[in-house]
PyMOL Python script that loads the backbone (N, CA, C, O; Angstrom):
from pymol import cmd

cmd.read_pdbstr("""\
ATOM      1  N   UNK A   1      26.606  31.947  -3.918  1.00  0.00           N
ATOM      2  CA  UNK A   1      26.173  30.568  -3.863  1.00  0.00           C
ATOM      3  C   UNK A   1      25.920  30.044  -5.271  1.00  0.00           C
ATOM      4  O   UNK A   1      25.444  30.680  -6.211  1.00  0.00           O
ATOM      5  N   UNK A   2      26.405  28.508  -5.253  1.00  0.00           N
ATOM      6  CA  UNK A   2      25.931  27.863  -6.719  1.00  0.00           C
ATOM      7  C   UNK A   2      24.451  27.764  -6.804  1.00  0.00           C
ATOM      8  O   UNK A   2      23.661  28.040  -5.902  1.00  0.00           O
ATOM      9  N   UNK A   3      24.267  27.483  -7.592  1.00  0.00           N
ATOM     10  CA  UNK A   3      22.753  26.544  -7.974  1.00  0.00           C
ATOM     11  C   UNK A   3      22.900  25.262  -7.517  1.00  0.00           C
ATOM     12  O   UNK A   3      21.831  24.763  -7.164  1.00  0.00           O
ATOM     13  N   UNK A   4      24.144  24.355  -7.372  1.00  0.00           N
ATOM     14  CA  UNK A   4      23.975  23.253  -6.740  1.00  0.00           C
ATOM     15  C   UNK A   4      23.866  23.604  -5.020  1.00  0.00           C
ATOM     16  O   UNK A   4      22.896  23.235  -4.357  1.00  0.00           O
ATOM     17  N   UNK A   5      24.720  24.170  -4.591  1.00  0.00           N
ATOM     18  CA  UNK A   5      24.162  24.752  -3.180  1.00  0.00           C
ATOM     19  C   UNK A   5      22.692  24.949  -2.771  1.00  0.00           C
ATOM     20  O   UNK A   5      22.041  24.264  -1.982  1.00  0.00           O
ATOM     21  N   UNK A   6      22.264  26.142  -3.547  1.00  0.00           N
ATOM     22  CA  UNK A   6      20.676  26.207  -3.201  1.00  0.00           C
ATOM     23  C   UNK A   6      20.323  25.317  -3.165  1.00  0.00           C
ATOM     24  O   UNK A   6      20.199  24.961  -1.994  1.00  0.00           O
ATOM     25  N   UNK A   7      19.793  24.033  -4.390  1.00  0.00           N
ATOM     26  CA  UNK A   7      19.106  23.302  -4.297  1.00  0.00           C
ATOM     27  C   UNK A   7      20.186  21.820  -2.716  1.00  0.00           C
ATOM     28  O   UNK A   7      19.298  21.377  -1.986  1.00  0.00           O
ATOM     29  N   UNK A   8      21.041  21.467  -2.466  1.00  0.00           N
ATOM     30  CA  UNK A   8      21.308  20.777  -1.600  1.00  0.00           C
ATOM     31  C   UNK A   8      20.560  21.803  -0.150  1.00  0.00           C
ATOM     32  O   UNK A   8      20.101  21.260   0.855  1.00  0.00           O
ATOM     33  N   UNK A   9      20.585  23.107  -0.331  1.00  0.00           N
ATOM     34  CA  UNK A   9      19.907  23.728   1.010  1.00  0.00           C
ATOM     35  C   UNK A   9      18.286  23.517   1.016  1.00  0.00           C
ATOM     36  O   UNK A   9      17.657  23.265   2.044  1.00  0.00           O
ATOM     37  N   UNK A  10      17.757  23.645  -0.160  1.00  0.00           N
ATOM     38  CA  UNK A  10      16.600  23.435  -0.121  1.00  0.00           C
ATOM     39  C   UNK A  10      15.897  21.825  -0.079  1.00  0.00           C
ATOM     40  O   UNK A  10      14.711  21.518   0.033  1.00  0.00           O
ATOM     41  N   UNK A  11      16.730  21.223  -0.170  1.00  0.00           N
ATOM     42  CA  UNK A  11      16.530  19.757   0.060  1.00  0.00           C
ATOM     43  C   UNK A  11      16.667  19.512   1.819  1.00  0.00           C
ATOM     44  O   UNK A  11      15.713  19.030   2.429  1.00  0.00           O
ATOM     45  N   UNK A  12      17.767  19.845   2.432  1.00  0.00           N
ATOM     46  CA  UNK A  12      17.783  19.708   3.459  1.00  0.00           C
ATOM     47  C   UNK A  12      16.806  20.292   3.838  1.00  0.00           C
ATOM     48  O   UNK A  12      16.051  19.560   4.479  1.00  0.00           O
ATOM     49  N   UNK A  13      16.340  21.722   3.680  1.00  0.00           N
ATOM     50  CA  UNK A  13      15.132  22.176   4.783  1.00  0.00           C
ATOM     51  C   UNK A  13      14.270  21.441   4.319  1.00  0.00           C
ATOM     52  O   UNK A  13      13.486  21.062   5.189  1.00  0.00           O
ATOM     53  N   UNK A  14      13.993  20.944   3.005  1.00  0.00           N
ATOM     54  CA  UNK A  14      12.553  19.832   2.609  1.00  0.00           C
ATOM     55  C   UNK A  14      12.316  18.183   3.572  1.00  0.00           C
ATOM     56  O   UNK A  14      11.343  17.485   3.860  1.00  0.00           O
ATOM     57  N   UNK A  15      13.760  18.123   3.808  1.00  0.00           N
ATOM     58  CA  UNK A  15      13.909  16.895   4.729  1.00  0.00           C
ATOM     59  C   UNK A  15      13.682  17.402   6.356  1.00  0.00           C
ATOM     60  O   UNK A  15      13.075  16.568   7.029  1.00  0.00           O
ATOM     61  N   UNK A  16      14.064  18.592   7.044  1.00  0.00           N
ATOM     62  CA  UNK A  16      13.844  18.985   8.061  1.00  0.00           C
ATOM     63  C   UNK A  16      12.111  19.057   8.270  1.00  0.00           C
ATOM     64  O   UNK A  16      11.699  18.587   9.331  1.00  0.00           O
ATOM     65  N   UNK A  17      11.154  19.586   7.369  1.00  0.00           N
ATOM     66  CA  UNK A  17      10.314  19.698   7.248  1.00  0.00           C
ATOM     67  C   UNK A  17       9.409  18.978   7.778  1.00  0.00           C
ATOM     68  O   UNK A  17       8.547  19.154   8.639  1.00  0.00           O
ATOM     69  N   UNK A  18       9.895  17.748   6.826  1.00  0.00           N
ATOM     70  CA  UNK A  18       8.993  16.077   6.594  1.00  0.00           C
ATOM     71  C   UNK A  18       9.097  15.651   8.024  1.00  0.00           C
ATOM     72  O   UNK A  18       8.036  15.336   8.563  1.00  0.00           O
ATOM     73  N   UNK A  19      10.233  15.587   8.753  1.00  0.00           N
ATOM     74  CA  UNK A  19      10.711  15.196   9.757  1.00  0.00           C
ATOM     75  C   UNK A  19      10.178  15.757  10.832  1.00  0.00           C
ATOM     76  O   UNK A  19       9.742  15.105  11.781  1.00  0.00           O
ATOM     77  N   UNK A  20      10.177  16.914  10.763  1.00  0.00           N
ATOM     78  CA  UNK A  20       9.121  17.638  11.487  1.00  0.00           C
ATOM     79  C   UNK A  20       7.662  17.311  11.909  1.00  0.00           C
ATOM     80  O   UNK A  20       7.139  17.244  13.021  1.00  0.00           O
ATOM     81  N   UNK A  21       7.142  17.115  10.558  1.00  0.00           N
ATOM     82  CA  UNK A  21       5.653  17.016  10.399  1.00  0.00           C
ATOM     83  C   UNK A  21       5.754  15.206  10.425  1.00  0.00           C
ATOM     84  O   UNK A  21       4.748  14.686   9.943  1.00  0.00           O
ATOM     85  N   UNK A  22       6.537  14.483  10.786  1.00  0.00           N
ATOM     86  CA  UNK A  22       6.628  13.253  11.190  1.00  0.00           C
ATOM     87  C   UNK A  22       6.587  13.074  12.704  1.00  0.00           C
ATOM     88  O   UNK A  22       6.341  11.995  13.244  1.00  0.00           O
ATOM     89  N   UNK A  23       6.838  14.179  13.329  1.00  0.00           N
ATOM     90  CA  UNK A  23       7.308  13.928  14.826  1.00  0.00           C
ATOM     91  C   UNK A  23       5.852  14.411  15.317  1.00  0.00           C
ATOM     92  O   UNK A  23       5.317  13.906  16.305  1.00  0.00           O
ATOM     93  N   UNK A  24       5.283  15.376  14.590  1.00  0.00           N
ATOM     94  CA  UNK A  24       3.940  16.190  14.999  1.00  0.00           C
ATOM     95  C   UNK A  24       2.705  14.912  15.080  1.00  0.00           C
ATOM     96  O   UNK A  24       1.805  14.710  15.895  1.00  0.00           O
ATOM     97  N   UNK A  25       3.148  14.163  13.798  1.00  0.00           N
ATOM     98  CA  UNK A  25       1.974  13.309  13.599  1.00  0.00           C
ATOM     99  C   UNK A  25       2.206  12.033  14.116  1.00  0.00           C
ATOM    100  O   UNK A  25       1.223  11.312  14.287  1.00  0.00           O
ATOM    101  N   UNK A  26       3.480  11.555  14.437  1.00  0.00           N
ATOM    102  CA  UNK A  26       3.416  10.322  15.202  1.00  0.00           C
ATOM    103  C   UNK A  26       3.449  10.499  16.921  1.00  0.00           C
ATOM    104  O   UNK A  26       3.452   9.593  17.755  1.00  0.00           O
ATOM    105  N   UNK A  27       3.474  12.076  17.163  1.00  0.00           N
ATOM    106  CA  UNK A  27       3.143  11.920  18.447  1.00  0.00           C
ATOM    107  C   UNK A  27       1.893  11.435  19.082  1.00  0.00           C
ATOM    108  O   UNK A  27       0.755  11.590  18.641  1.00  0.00           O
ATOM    109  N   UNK A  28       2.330  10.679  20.442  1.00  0.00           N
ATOM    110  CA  UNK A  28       0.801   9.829  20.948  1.00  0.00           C
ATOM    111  C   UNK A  28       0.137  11.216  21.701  1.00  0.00           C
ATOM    112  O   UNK A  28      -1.047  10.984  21.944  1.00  0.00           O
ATOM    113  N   UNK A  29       0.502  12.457  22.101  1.00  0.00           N
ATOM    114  CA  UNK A  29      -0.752  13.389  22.220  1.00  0.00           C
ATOM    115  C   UNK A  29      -1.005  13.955  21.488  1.00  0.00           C
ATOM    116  O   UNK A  29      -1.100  15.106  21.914  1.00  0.00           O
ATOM    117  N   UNK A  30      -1.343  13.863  19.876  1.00  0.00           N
ATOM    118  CA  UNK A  30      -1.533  14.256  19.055  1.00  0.00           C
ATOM    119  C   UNK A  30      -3.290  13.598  19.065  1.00  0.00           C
ATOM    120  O   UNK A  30      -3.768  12.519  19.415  1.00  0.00           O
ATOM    121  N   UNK A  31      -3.766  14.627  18.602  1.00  0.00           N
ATOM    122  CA  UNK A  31      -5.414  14.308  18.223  1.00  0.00           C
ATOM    123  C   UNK A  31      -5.674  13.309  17.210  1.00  0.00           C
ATOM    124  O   UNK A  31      -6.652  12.567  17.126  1.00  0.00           O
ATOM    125  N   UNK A  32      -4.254  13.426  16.145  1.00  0.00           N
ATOM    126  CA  UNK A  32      -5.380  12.184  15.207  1.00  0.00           C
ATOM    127  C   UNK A  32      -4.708  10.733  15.327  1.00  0.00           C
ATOM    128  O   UNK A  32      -5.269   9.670  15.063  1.00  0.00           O
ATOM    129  N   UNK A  33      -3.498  10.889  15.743  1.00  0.00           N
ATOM    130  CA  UNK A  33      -3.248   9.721  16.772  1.00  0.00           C
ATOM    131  C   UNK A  33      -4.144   9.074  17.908  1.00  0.00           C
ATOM    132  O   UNK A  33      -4.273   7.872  18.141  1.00  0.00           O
ATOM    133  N   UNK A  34      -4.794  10.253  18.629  1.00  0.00           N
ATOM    134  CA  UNK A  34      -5.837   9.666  19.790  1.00  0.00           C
ATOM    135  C   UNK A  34      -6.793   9.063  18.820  1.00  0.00           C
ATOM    136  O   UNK A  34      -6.882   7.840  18.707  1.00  0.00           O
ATOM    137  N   UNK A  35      -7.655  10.060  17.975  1.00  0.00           N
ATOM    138  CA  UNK A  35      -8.557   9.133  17.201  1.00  0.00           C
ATOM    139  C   UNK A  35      -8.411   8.014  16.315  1.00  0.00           C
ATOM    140  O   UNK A  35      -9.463   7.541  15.884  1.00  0.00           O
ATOM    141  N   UNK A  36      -7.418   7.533  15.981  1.00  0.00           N
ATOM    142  CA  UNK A  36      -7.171   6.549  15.387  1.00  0.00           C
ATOM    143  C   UNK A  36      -7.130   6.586  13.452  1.00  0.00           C
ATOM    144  O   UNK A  36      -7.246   5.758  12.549  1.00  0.00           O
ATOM    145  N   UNK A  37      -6.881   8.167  13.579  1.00  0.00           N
ATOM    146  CA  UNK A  37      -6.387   8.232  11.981  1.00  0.00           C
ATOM    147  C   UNK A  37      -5.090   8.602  11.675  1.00  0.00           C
ATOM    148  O   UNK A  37      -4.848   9.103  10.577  1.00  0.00           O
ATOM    149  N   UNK A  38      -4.195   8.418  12.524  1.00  0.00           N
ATOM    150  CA  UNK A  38      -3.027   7.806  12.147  1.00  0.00           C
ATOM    151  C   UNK A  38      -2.690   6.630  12.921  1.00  0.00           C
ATOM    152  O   UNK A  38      -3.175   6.575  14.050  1.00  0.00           O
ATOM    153  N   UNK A  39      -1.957   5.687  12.534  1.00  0.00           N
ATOM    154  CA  UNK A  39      -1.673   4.545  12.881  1.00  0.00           C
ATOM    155  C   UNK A  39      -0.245   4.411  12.551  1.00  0.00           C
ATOM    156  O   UNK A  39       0.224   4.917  11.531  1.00  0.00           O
ATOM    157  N   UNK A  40       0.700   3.504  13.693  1.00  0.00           N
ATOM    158  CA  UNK A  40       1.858   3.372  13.481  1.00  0.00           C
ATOM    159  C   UNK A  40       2.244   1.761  12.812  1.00  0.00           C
ATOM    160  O   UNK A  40       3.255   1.408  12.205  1.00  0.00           O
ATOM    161  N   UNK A  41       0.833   0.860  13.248  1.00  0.00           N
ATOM    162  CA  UNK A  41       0.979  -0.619  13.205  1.00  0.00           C
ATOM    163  C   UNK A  41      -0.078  -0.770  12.173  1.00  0.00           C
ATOM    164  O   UNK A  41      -1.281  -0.879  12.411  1.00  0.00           O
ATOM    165  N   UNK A  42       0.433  -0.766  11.114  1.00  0.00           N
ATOM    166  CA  UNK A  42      -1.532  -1.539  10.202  1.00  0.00           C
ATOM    167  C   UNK A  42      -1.094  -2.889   9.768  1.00  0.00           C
ATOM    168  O   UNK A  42       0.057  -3.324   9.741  1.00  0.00           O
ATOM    169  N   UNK A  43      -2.286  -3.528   9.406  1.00  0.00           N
ATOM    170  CA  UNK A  43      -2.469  -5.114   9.646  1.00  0.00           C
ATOM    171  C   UNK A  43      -1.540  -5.214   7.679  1.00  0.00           C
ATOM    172  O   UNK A  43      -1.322  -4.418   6.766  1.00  0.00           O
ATOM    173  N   UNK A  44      -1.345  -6.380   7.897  1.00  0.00           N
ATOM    174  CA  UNK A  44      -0.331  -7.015   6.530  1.00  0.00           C
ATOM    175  C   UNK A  44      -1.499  -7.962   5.808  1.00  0.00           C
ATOM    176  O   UNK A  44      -2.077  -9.009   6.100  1.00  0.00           O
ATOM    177  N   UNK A  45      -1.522  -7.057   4.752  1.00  0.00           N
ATOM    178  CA  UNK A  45      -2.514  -8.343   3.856  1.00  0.00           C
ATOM    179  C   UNK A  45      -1.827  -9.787   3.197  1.00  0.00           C
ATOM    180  O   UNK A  45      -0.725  -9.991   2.689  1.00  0.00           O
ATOM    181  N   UNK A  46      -3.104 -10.758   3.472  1.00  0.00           N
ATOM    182  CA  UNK A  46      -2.815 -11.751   3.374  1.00  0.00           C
ATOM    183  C   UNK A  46      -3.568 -12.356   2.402  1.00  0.00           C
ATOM    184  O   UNK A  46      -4.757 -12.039   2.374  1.00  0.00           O
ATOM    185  N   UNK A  47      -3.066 -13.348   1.396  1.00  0.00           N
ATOM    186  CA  UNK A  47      -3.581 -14.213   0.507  1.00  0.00           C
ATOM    187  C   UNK A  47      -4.371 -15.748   1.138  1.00  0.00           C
ATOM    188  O   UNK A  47      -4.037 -16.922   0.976  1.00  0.00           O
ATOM    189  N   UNK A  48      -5.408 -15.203   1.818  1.00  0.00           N
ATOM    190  CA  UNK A  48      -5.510 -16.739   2.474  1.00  0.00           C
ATOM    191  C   UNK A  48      -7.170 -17.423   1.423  1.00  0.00           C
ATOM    192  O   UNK A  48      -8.217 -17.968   1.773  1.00  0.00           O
ATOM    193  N   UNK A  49      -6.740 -17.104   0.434  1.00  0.00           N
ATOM    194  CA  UNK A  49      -8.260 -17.214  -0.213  1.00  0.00           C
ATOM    195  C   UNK A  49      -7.712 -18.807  -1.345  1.00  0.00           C
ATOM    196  O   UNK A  49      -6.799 -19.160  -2.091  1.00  0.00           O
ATOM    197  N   UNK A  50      -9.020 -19.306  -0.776  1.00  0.00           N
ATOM    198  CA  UNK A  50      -9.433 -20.995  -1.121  1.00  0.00           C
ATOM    199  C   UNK A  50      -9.195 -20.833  -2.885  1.00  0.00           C
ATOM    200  O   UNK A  50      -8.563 -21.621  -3.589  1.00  0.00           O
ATOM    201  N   UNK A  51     -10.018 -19.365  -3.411  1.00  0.00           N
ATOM    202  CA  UNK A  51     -10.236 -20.237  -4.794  1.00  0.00           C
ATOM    203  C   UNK A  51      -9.037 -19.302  -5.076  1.00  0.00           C
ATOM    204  O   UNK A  51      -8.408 -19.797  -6.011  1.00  0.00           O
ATOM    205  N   UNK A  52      -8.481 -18.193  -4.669  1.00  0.00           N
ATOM    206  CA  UNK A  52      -6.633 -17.683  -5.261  1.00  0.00           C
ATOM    207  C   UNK A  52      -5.970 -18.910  -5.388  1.00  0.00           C
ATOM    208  O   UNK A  52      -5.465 -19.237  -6.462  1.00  0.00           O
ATOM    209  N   UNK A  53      -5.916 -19.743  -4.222  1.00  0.00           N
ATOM    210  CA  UNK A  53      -4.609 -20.899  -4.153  1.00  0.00           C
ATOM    211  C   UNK A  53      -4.694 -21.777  -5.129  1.00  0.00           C
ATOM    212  O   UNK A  53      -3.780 -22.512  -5.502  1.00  0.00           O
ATOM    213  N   UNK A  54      -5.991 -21.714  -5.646  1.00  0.00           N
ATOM    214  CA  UNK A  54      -5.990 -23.203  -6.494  1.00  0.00           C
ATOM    215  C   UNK A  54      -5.453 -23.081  -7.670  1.00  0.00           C
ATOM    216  O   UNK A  54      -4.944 -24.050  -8.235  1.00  0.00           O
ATOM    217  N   UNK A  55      -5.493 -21.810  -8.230  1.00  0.00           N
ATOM    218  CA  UNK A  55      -4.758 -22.048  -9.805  1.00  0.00           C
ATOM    219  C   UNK A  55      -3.679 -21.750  -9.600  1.00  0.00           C
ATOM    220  O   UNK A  55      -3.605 -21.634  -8.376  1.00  0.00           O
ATOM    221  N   UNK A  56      -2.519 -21.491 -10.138  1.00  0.00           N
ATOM    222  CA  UNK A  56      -1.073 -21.571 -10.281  1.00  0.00           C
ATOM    223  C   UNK A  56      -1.293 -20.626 -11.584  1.00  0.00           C
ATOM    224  O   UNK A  56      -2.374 -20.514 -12.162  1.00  0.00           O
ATOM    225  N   UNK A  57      -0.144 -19.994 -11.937  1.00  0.00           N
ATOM    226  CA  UNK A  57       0.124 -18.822 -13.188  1.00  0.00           C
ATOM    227  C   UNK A  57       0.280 -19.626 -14.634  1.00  0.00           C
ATOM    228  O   UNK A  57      -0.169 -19.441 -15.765  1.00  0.00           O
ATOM    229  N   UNK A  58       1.126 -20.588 -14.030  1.00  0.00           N
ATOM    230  CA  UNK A  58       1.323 -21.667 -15.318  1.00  0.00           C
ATOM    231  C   UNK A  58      -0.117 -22.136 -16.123  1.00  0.00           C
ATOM    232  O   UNK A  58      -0.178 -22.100 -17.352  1.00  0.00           O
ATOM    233  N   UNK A  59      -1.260 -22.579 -15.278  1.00  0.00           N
ATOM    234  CA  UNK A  59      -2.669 -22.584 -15.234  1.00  0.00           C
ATOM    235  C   UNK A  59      -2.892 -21.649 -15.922  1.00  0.00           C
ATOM    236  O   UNK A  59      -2.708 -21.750 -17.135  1.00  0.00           O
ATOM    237  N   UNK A  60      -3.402 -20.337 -15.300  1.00  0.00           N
ATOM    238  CA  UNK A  60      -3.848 -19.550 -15.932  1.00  0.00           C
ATOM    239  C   UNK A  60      -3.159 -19.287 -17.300  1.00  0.00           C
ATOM    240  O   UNK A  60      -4.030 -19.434 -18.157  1.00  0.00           O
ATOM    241  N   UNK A  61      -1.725 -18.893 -17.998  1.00  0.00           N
ATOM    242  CA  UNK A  61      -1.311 -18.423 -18.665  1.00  0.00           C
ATOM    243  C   UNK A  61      -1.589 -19.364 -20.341  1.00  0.00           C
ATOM    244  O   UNK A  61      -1.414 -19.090 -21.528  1.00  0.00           O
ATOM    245  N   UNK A  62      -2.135 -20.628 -19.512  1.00  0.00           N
ATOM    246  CA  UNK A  62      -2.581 -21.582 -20.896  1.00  0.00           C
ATOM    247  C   UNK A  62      -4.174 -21.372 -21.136  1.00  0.00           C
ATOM    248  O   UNK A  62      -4.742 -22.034 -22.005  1.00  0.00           O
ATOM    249  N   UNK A  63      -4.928 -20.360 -20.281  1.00  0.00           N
ATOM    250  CA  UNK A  63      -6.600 -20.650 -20.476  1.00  0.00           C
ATOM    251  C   UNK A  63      -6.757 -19.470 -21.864  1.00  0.00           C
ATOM    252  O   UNK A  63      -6.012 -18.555 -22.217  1.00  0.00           O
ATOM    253  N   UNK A  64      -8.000 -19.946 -22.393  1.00  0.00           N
ATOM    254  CA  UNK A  64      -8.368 -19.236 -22.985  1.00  0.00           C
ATOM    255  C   UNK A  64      -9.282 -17.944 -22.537  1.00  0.00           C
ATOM    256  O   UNK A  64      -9.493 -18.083 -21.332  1.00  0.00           O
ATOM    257  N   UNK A  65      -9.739 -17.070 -22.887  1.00  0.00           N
ATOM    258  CA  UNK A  65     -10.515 -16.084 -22.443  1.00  0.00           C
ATOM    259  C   UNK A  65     -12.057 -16.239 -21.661  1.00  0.00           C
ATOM    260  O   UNK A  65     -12.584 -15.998 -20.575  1.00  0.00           O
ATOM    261  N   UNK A  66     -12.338 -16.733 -22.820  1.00  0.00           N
ATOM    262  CA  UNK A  66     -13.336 -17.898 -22.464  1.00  0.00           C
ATOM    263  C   UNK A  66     -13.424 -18.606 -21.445  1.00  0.00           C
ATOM    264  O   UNK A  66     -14.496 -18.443 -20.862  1.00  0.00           O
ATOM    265  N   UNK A  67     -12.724 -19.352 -20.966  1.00  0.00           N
ATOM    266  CA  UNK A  67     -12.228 -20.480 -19.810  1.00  0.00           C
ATOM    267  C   UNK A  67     -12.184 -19.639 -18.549  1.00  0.00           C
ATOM    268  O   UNK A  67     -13.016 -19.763 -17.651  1.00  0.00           O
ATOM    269  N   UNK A  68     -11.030 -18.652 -18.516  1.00  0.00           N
ATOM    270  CA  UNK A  68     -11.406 -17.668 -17.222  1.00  0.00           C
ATOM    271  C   UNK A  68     -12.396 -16.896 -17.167  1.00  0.00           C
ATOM    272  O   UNK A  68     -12.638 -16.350 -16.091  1.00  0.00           O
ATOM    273  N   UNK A  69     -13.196 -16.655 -18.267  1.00  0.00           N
ATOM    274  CA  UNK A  69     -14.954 -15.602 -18.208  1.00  0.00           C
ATOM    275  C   UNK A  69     -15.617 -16.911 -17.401  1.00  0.00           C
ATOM    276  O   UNK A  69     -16.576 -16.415 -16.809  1.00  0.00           O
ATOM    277  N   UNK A  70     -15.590 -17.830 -17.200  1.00  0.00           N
ATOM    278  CA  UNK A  70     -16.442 -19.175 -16.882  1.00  0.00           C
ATOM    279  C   UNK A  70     -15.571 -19.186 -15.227  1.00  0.00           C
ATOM    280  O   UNK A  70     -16.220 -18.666 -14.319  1.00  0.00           O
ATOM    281  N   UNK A  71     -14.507 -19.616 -14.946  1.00  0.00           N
ATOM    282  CA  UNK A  71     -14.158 -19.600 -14.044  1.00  0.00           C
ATOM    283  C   UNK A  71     -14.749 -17.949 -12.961  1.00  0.00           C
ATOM    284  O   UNK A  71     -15.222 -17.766 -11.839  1.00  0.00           O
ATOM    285  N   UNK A  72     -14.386 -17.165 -14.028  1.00  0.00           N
ATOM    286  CA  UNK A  72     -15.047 -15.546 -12.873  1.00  0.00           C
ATOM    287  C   UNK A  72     -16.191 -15.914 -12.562  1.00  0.00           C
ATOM    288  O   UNK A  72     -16.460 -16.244 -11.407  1.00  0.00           O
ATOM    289  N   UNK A  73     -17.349 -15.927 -13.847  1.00  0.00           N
ATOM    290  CA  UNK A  73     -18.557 -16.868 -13.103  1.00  0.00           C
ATOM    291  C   UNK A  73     -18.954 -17.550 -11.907  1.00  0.00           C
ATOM    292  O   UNK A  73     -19.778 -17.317 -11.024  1.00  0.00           O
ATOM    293  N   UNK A  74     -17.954 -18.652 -12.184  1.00  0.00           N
ATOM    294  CA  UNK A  74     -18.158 -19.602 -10.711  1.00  0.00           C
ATOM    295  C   UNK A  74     -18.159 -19.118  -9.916  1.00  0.00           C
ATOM    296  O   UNK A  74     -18.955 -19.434  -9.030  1.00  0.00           O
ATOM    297  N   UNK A  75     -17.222 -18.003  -9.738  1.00  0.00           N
ATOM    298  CA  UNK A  75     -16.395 -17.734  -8.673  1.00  0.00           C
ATOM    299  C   UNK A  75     -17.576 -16.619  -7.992  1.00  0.00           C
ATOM    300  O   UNK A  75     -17.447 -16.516  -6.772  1.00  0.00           O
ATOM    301  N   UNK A  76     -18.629 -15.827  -8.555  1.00  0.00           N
ATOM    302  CA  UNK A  76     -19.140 -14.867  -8.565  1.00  0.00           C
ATOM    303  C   UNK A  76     -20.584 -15.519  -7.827  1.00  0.00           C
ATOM    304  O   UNK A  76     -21.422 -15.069  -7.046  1.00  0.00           O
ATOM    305  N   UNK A  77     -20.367 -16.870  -8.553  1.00  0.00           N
ATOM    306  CA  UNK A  77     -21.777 -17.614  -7.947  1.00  0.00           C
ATOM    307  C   UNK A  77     -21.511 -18.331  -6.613  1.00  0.00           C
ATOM    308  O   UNK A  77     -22.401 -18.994  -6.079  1.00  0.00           O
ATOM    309  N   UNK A  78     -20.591 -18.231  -6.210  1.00  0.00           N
ATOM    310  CA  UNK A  78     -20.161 -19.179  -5.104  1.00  0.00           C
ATOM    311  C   UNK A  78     -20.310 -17.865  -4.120  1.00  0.00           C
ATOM    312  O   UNK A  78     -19.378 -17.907  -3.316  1.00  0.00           O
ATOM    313  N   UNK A  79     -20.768 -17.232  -3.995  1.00  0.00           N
ATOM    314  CA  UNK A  79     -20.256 -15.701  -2.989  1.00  0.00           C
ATOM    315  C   UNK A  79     -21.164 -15.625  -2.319  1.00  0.00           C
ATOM    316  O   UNK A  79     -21.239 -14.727  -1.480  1.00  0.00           O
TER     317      UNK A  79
END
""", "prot")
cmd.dss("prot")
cmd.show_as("cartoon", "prot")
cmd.util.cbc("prot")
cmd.orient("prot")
């Protein structure tokens, strides 16, 4: 056998593996599936925040350091 052989064999059993331990853990009678530490559906984060939307990059990329230390402020006092 080459050295490129081995390693294409040892890749495949590394992929058989994963696949394996994919089927173990997404099964629904699996224990940490019942308990709810694995999950197949998790929630999609979302940008729905009032003071994110208001500046634009263009905004920010003209402030001075200063200007956004004052804006974090606000933002810290408003909470």
């Amino acid at each position: 056998m080459t050295e490129e052989n081995e390693v294409l064999l040892l890749l495949k059993e590394l992929v058989n593996r994963v696949q394996q331990l994919e089927k173990v853990a997404y099964d629904n009678d699996n224990v940490l599936m019942k308990s709810g530490l694995v999950v197949t559906n998790s929630p999609t984060p979302s940008m729905n925040n009032k003071m994110a939307s208001s500046f634009s990059m263009d905004d920010v990329s003209g402030m001075s350091f200063d200007d956004m230390a004052k804006i974090i402020k606000k933002a810290e006092g408003s909470r």
